[in-house]
VOGU-3710 file (C-alpha; in Angstrom, 3 decimals, decimal comma):
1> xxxxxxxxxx> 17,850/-28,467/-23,240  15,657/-26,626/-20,936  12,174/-26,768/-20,491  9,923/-24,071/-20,905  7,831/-23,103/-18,237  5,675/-19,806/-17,042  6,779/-17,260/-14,289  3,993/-18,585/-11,991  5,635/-22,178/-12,470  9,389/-20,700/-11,420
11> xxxxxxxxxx> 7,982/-18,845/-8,708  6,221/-22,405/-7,282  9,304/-23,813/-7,644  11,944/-21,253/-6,792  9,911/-22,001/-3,318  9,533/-25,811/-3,378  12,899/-26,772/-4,024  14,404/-25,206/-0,954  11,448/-26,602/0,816  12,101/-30,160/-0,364
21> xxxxxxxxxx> 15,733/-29,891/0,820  15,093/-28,093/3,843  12,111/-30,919/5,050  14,501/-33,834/4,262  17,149/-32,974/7,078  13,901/-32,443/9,593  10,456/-34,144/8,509  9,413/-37,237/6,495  6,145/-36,327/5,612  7,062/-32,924/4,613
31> xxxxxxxxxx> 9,369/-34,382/2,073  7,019/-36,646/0,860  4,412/-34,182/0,172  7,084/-31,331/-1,199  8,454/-34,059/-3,638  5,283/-35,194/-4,769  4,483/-31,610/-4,983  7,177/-31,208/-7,632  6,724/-33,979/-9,321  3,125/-33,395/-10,005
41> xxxxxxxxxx> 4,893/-30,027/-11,742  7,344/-31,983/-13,754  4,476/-33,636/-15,198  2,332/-31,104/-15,848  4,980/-29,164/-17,768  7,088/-31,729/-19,432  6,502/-34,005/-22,676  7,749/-37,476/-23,987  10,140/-35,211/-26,458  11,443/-33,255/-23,835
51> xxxxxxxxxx> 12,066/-36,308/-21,414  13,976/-38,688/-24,217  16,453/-35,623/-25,118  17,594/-35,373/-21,557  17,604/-39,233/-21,162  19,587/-38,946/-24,131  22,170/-36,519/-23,154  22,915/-37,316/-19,503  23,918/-40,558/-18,909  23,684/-39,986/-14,542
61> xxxxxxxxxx> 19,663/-40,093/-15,556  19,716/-42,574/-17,998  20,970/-44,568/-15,676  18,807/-43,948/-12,813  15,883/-44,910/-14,694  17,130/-47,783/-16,044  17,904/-49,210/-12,642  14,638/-48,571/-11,647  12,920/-49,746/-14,896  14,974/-52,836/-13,758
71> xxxxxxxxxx> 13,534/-52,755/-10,713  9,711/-52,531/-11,723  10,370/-55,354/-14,581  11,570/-57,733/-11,621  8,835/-57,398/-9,944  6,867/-59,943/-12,676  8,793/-62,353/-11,078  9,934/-61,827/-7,297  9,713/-64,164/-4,490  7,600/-61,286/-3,158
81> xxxxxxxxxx> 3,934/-60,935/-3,448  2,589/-58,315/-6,053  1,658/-56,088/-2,881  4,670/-56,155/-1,243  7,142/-56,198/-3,802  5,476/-52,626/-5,557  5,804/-51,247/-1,873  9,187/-51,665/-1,890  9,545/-50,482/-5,199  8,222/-47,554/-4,375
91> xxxxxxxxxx> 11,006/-46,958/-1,708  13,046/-46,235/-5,046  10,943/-43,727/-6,284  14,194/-41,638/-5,304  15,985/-42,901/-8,619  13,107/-40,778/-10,550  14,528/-37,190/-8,751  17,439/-37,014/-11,087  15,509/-36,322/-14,045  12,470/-34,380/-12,380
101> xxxxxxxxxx> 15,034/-32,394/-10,739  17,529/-31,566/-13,224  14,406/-29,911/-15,717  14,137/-27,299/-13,083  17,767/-27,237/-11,149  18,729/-25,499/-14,961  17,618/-22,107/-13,335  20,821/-20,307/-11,514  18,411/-18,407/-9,042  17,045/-22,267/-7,761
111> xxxxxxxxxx> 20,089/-23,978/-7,953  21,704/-21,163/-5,981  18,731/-21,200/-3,460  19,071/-25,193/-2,857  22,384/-25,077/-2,020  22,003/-22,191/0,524  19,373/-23,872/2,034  21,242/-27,291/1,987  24,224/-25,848/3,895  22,102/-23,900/6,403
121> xxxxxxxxxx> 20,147/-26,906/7,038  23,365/-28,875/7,826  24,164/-25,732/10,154  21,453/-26,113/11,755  21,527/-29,758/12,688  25,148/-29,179/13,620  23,981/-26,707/16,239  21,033/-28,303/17,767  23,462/-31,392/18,236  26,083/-29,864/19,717
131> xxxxxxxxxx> 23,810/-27,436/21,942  21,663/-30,573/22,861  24,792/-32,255/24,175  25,462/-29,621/26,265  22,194/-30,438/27,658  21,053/-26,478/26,891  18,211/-27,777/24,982  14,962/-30,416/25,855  16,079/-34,032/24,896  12,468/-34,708/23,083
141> xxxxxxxxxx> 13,016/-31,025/20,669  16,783/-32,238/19,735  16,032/-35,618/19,774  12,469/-34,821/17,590  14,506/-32,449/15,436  17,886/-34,754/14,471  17,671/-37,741/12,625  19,227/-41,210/13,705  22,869/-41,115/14,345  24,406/-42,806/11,125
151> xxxxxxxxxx> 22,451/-40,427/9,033  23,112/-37,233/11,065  27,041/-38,587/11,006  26,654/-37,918/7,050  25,281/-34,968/6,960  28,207/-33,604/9,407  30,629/-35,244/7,525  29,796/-33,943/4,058  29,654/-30,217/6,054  33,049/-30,411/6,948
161> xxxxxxxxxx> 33,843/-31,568/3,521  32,047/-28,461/2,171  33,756/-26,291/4,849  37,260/-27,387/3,539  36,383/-26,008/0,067  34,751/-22,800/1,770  38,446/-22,150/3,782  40,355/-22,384/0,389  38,309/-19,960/-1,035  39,536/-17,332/1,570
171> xxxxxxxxxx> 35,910/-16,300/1,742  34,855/-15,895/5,259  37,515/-17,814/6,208  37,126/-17,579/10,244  33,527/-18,484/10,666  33,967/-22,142/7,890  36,907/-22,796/10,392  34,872/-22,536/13,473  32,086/-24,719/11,510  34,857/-27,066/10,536
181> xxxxxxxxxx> 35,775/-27,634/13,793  32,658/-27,674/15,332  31,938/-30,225/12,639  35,187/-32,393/13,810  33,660/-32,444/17,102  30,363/-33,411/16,948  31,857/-36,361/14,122  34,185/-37,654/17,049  33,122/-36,934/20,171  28,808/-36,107/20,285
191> xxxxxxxxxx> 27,682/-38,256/17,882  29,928/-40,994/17,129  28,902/-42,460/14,298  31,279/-44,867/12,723  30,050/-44,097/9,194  30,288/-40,452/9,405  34,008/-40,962/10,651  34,667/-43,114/8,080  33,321/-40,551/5,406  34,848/-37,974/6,995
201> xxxxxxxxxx> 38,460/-39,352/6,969  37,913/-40,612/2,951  36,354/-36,640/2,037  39,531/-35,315/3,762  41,489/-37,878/1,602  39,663/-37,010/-1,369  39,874/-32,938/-0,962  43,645/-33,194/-0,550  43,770/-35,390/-4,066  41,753/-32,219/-5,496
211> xxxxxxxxxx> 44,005/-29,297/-3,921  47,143/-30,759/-3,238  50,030/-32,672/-5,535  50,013/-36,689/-4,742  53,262/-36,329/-3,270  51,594/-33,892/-0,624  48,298/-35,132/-0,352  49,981/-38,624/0,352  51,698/-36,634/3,351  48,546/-34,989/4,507
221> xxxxxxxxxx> 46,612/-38,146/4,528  49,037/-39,908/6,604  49,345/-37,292/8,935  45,287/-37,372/9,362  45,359/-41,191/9,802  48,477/-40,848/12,671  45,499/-38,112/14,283  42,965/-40,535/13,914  44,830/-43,381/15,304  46,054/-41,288/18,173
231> xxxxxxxxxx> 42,509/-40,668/19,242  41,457/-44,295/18,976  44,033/-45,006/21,071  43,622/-42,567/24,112  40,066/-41,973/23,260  36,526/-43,264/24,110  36,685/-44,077/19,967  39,316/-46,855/20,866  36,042/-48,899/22,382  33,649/-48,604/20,044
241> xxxxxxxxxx> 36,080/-49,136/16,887  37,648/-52,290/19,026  34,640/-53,519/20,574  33,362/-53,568/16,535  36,416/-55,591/15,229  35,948/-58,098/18,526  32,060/-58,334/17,261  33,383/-59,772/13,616  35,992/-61,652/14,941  33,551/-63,220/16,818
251> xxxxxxxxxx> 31,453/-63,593/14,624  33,818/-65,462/12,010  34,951/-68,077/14,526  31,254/-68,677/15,512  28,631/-68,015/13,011  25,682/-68,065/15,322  26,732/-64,884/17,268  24,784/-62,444/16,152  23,814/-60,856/19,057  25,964/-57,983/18,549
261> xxxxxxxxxx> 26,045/-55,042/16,207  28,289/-56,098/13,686  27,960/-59,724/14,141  24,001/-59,799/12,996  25,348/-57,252/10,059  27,616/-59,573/9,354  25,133/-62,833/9,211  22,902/-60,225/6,876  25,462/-59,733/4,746  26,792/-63,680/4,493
271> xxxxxxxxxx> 23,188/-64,491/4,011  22,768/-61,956/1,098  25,407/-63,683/-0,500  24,071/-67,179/-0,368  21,051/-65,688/-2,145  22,614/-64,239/-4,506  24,911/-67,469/-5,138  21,148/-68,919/-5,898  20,343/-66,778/-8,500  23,169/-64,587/-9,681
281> xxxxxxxxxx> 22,088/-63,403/-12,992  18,736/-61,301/-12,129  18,105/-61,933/-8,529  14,855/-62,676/-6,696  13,137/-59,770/-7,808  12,078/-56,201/-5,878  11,127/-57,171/-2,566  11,778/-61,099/-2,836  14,796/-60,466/-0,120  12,760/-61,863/2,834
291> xxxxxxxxxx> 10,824/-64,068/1,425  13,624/-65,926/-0,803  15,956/-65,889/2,412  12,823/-68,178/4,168  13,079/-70,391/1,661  16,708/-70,812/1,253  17,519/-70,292/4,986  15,922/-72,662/6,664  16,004/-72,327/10,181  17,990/-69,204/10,492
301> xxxxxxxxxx> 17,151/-66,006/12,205  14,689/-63,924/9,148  16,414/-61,011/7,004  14,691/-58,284/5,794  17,210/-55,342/4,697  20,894/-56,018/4,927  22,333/-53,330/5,832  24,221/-52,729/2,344  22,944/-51,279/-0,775  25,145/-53,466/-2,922
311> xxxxxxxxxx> 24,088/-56,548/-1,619  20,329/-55,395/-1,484  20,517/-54,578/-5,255  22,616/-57,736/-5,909  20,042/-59,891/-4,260  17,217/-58,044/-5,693  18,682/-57,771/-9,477  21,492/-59,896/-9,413  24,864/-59,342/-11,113  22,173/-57,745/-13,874
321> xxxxxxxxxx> 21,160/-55,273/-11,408  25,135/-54,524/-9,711  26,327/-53,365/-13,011  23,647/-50,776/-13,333  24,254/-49,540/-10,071  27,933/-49,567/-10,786  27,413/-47,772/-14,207  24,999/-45,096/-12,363  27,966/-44,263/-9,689  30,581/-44,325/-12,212
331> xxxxxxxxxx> 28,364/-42,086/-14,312  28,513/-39,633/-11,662  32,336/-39,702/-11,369  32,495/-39,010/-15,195  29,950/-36,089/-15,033  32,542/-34,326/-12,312  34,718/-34,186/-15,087  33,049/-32,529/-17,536  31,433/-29,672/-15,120  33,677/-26,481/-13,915
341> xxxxxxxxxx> 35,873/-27,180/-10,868  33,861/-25,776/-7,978  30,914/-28,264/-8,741  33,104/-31,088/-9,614  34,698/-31,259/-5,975  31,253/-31,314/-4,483  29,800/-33,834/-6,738  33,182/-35,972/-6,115  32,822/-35,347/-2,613  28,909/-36,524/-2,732
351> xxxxxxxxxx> 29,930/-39,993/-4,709  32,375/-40,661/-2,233  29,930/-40,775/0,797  27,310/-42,181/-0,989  30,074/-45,173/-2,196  30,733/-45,609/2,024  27,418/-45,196/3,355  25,843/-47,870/0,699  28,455/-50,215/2,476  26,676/-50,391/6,042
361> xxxxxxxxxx> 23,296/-49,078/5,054  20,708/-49,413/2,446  21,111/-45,406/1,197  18,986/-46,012/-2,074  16,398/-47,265/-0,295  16,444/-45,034/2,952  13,812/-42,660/2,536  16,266/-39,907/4,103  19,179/-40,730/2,725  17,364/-42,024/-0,830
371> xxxxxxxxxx> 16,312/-38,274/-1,360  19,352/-36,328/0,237  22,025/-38,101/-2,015  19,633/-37,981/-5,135  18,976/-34,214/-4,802  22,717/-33,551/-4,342  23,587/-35,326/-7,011  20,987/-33,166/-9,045  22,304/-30,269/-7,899  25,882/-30,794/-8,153
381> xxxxxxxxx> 25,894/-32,177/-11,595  23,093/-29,988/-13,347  24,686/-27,385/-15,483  23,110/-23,683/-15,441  21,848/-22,550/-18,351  21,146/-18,631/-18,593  18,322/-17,123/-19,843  18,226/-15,258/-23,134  16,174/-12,648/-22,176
//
């Protein structure tokens, strides 16, 4: 079902949407005010009938909402205060951009747009990283330009992903090689970010299951992880990948070092689960994290965030909460297999990073990261419907 809505309405948004996705990979304000933007359309030109059909008929939104219906209930009883607990609620307000942006992601011309704009975008960032380590540009432009280095690490590693499909397409084959290794690069050797190479190796994983017969993609995959381990071991990505396992082995034999990287994600992580081991079935509510963990911690360093969207949601919502978060992800795998191949991959390939990057960070919640997965998952999985006239 899509909406009707007047040429002066497209026109706004045939220019906001690339806006939005642009302003995510560079500004936080200008995403804020571009998505409110749009929203403030979706309201104006939607209805209560139109908005129960597509709850209705796509379960990836259904979902979404529900989770953060879920969300807003819990907040009648969190640990949290009123003011703090709808603050952090409105962190989630990305779990609304599935629905606002699949009424207008219907148009071919927009849908088209976004994605052009996505990928240039990623260019973009690709470049300024890779110039900036050449030290050709000012540290405070790249620095002011890029975003932290587990985020940037995703966007790479969903380009090269994207550049894989581009190559076996045989359509401007040379220049997606030279972005794909470019890409390879800056994942290994500029920025360095252990999430991003963890993404990258399972997209490369995954894009061999969709090309290639198990028997060969089981080939290719080994050969990528003999690469990889080559490289750890005559790299500088031997240290940080070693120095990481030391840091949890540490921390298991001794608890109370957290004074590392991975041990303090690893205390925020044991800690999540002892909360959640108090109250399993619904959680402490939207917010509560903190202020439940000061009441069942006693005497241990504070938590605010742990680092992992699972166990944020778990503690939040409980088992209650997990299962709609599992439901929404596996709705997202069962969309890519009712859409035609070339968005299927994509929207495979954009489940599988968001699955990884939810382990070591808080992606729902992430302002960047919130929007960026929320609007690919829009645009992967929103089919185009042509217009009659």
């Amino acid at each position: 079902m899509i909406l009707p809505i007047t040429k002066s309405i497209e026109k706004i948004i045939a220019v906001l949407s690339p806006l939005l996705i642009i302003s995510i990979h560079f500004s936080t304000f200008a995403t804020l005010v571009t998505s409110i933007l749009i929203t403030l359309l979706f309201i104006a030109t939607s209805n209560f009938k139109y908005i129960a059909t597509i709850v209705q008929k796509n379960i990836i939104i259904a979902l979404s909402l529900s989770l953060f219906l879920a969300l807003f209930i819990s907040a009648s009883y969190s640990a949290a205060p009123y003011p703090q607990a709808f603050a952090t609620l409105a962190k989630y307000r990305e779990l609304l951009l599935p629905l606002i942006l699949f009424t207008f992601f219907q148009k071919k011309i927009i849908q088209k747009s976004v994605e052009q704009y996505l990928i240039a975008s990623l260019i973009f960032t690709l470049l300024v990283s890779s110039i900036g380590y050449l030290n050709l540009l000012p540290e405070n432009i790249s620095s002011s330009i890029l975003k932290n280095r587990i985020t940037h690490s995703l966007f790479i590693s969903f380009l090269s992903f994207y550049s894989l499909h581009k190559i076996l397409n045989k359509k401007n084959t040379l220049i997606w090689i030279l972005i794909l290794l470019l890409s390879i690069i800056n994942l290994l050797f500029i920025c360095d970010g252990r999430t991003g190479q963890l993404t990258f190796l399972m997209l490369c994983s995954l894009f061999f299951t969709q090309t290639f017969t198990p028997k060969k993609a089981f080939m290719l995959g080994a050969g990528l992880l003999t690469i990889f381990a080559i490289l750890l071991s005559f790299t500088h990505l031997g240290s940080r990948f070693i120095d990481g396992l030391q840091e949890s082995v540490n921390f298991l034999n001794n608890s109370k070092l957290t004074d590392t990287s991975m041990g303090l994600r690893l205390y925020f992580w044991e800690s999540s689960l002892k909360i959640i081991a108090q109250s399993p079935l619904i959680g402490v509510g939207i917010g509560g994290l903190p202020f439940a963990a000061e009441q069942i911690l006693r005497n241990q360093s504070p938590i605010i965030n742990p680092h992992n969207e699972y166990l944020l949601i778990g503690t939040q919502l409980g088992l209650f909460g997990l299962l709609l978060f599992f439901g929404f992800l596996f709705s997202i795998f069962r969309k890519s297999l009712e859409i035609p191949k070339d968005r299927s991959v994509l929207l495979q390939g954009v489940l599988v990073s968001l699955c990884i990057s939810c382990m070591f960070n808080s992606s729902i919640l992430d302002h960047t990261e919130g929007h960026w997965f929320m609007i690919l998952i829009a645009l992967f999985s929103t089919p185009i419907h042509k217009d009659k006239n």
